[in-house]
N, C-alpha and C positions, 0 to 999 in steps of 0.2 A: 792673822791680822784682822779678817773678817769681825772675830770673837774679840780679839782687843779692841776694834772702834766700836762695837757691841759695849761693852764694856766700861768704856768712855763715856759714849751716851747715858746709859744708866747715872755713871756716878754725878756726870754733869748737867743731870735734869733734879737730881736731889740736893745740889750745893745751889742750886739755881732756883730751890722753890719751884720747881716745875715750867720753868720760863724757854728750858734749850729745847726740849720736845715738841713745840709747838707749831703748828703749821706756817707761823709766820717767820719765825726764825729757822726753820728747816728751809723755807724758799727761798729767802736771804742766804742760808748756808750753801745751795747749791749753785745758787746766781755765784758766789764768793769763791768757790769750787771751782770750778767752769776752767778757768783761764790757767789758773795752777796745774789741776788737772791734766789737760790739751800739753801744754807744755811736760809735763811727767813723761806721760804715752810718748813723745817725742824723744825725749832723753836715754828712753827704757833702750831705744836700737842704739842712742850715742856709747850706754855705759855697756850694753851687751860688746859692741865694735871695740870695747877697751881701749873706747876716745872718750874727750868729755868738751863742753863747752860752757863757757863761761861771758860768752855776749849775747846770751840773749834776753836779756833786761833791756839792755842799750840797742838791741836791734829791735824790741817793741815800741821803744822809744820810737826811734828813725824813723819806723814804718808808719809806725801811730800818727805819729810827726807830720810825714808825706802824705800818707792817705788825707787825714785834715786840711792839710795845706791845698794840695792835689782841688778838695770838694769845697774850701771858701773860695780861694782864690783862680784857677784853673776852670772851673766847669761851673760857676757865678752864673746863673740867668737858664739852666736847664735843670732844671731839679730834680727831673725823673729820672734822669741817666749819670749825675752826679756822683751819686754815691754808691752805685755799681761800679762805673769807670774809675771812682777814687779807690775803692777796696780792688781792683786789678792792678791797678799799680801801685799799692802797696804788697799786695806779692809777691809781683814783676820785679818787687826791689827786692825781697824776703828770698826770692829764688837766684837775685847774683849774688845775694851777698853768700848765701850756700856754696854756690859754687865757685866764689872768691877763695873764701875760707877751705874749704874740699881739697882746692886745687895746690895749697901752699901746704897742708898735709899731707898728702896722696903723692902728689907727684915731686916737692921739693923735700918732703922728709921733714919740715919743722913740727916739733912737737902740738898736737892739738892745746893742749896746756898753752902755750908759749901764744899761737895764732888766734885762741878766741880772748887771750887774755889781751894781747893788743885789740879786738874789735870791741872787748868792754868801752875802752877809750875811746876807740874811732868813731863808733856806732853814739855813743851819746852826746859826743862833740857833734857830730853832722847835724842830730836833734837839734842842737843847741842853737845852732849855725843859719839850719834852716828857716828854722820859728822867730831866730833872731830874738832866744830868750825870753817871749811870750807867748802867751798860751793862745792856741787858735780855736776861735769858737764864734759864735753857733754852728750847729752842725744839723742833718737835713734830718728830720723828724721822722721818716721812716728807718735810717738807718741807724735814729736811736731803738729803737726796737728790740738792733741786734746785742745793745746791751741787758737786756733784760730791767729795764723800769718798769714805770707803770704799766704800757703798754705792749710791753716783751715778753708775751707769753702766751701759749695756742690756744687756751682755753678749756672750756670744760670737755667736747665734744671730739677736740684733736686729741686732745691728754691722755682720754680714755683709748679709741682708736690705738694710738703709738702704744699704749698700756699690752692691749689686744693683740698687736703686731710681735709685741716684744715675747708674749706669754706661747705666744704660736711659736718663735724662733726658738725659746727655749727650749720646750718639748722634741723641734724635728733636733735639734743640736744633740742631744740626748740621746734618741735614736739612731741617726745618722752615727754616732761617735759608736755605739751598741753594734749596727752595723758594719764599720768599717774595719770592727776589730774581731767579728766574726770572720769576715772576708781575708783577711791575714791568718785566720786560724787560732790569736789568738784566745786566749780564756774568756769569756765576757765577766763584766762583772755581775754579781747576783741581783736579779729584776729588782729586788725590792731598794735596791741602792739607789738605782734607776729613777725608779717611783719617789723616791724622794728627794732626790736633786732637782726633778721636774715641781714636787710640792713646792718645797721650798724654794726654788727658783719664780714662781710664778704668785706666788705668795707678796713674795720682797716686792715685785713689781706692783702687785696692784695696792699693796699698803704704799709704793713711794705716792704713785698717783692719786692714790685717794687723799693723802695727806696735802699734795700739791693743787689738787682740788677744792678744799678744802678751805685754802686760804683768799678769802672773799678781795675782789677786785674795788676797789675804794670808787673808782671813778662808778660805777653803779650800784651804790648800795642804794637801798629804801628808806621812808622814815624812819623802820626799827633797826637799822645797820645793819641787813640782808641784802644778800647780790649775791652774783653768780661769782665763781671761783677764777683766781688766776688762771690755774695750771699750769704744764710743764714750760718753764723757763726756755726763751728762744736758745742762749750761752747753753744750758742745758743740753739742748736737742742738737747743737754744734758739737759737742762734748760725746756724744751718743755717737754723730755719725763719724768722727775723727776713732772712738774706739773699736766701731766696727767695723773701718779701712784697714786702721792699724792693725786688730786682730786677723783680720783674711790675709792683709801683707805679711804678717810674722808665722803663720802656720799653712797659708796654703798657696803662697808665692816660692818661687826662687831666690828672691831677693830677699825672704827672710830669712830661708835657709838657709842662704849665704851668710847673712850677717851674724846668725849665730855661731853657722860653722867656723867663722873666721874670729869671731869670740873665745870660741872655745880652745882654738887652734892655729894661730894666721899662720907659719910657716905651711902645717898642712893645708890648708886652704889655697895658698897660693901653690904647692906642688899638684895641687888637684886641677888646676886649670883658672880658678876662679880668679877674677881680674878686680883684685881686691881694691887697687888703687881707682877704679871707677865707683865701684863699691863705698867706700868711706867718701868719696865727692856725693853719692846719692843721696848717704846720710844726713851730710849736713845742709842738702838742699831740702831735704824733706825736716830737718827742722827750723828753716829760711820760712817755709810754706807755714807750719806752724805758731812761729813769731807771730807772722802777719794778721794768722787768724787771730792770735790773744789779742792783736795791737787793736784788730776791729773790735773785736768786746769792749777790749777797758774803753777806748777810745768812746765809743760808742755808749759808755754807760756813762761815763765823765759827760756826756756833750760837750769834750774839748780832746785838742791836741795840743800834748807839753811834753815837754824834754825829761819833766822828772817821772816819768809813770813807768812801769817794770823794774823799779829799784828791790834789789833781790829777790828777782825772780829765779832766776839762775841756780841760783842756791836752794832756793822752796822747793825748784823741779826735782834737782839731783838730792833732796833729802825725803820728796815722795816716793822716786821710783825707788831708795835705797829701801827705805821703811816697805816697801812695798814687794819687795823679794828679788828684786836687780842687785847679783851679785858684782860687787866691784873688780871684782880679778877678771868680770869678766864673759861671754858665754851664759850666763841663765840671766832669765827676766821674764815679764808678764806684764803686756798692757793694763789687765784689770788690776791686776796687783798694783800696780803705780796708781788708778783712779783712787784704790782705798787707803794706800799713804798721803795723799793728797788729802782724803778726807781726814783719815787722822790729824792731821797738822792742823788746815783751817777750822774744824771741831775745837781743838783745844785754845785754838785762839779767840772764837766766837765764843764759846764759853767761857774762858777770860777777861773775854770785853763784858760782857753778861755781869762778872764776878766783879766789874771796877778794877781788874788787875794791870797797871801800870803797861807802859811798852816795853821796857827794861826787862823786869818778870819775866813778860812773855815772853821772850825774845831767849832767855836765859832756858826754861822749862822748855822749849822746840829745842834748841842747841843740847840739850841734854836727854830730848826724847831720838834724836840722831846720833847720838852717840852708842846709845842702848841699840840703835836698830844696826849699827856698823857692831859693833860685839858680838849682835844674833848671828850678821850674816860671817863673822868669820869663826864664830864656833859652832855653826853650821857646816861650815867649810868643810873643816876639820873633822868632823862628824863622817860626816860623809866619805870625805877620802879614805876614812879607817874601814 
């Protein structure tokens, strides 16, 4: 997949006259990213659990909705603490409605299909209800930040720094994984594999941030339209630390373990001891948590809260993490893998905007690019099994 959106970009920096490769529409493309993304990584443990949901468009709404709501109207006249307090209880709502939803699966037996297809409805009516069908706005100036505008972003000096951090994580990852598999006795693989997964890994990072660098901050240019560079996107860096949770939860917790094993297997799983039915309530609180954070981005980059925002998201998540190698039957998936279906998608879409191509189109060419990725993954299957 890596080499397909590889791939992508090529072709759609040369249909584009050279306009998609460029720092400005790459920072755009990750800000746009962000919130899709977040959501994927989430879904990756719903399709792994061989559940699925389908309200969480309408619960970004709700939360997006409330936290707004929560930060005009509620917390009016204290502005430092406004919009911390408004994003905790847009959570606080993101974490019952989880465990609302969890609990009507888990412990009543309704199909997850069946329960989030009614919160589709429920969740955007509440929006609806709350806002009283208008859109709530302005919103507190630092917490547009977390949308990634003009002023939503580390800068040149953090950019690098996280660059730095990230190039360090790689290398001990690499080792560590080298090590661990000495320590089992199994085979290691051959150094120079090593060496270049480390290259190449640290490579990507500092071309992203050099690129994110790169693209000059408006609000400080010079006479000669010189200034110092954005850097890495706030949504961005929320995106970074949602897959480095989700990655240590999915391979070095129990609770990942669980959710695969019970993917892969739930009769065994539940013979094994594992208490499955708490299990899939975790799940869907941890994608409650999720909502919430996309609700703060978009929210936050809008400077409003409206009942129409998250409109097929639902759908965008479950066709990154599929494109992404989240198999549907069940048991396999990959957080990174869902960040790079994610990019596939929104790529082909930004470069369609690029291209002047209708929403119809686009709309048409995604619905057809998840088709091809549901085909891979079951004659993959199939592959496999033999």
């Amino acid at each position: 997949m890596v080499l397909v959106l590889i791939a992508i970009w090529v072709v759609l920096d040369v249909l584009t006259h050279g306009l998609f490769l460029t720092p400005r529409n790459l920072y755009n493309l990750s800000i746009q990213t962000s919130v899709g993304a977040i959501l994927a990584c989430g879904m990756v443990f719903v399709i792994v659990a061989r559940q699925i949901d389908l309200s969480i468009g309408s619960l970004i709404a709700f939360t997006g909705v409330l936290t707004a709501f929560a930060q005009v109207n509620w917390f009016e006249g204290h502005p430092t603490a406004s919009w911390v307090l408004s994003i905790a209880i847009g959570l606080a709502a993101g974490i019952a409605v989880g465990m609302f939803q969890g609990w009507w699966i888990a412990y009543r037996g309704i199909p997850a299909l069946v329960v989030t297809l009614a919160g589709f409805l429920i969740y955007r009516g509440a929006a609806f209800m709350l806002a009283d069908g208008q859109t709530i706005a302005p919103l507190d100036e630092t917490y547009q930040r977390l949308g990634g505008g003009s002023a939503g972003s580390l800068g040149v000096a953090a950019s690098w720094l996280l660059g730095a951090l990230g190039c360090t994580w790689v290398a001990w990852n690499v080792w560590n994984t080298r090590r661990e598999r000495g320590k089992y006795t199994e085979t290691p693989l051959p150094a120079w594999l090593d060496v270049v997964k480390v290259v190449l890994g640290v490579a990507a990072i500092l071309v992203f941030v050099a690129v994110m660098v790169s693209y000059p901050d408006r609000r400080q240019l010079d006479e000669n339209g010189n200034g110092p560079g954005m850097g890495i996107g706030i949504p961005v860096l929320l995106l970074i630390l949602v897959v480095v949770v989700l990655s240590f939860l999915a391979h070095r917790t129990r609770f990942g373990r669980y959710v695969f094993a019970f993917g892969g297997n739930p009769e065994a799983a539940l013979l094994a001891g594992i208490n499955t039915r708490l299990l899939v309530v975790k799940i869907f609180v941890m994608m409650g948590i999720l909502s919430g954070i996309a609700a703060v981005i978009t929210t936050a980059r809008l400077n409003a809260g409206a009942n129409s925002i998250g409109q097929l998201a639902e759908l965008y998540a479950i066709a990154a993490a599929v494109i992404g190698g989240t198999s549907l039957a069940g048991g396999v998936g990959s957080v990174p893998g869902a960040v790079v279906g994610a990019l596939i998608i929104w790529s082909l879409d930004s470069g369609m905007v690029i291209l002047d191509v209708g929403s119809a189109p686009r709309q048409i060419i995604i619905g057809l690019v998840l088709i091809a990725a549901g085909w891979f993954d079951i004659a993959y299957n199939k592959r496999h099994s033999r």
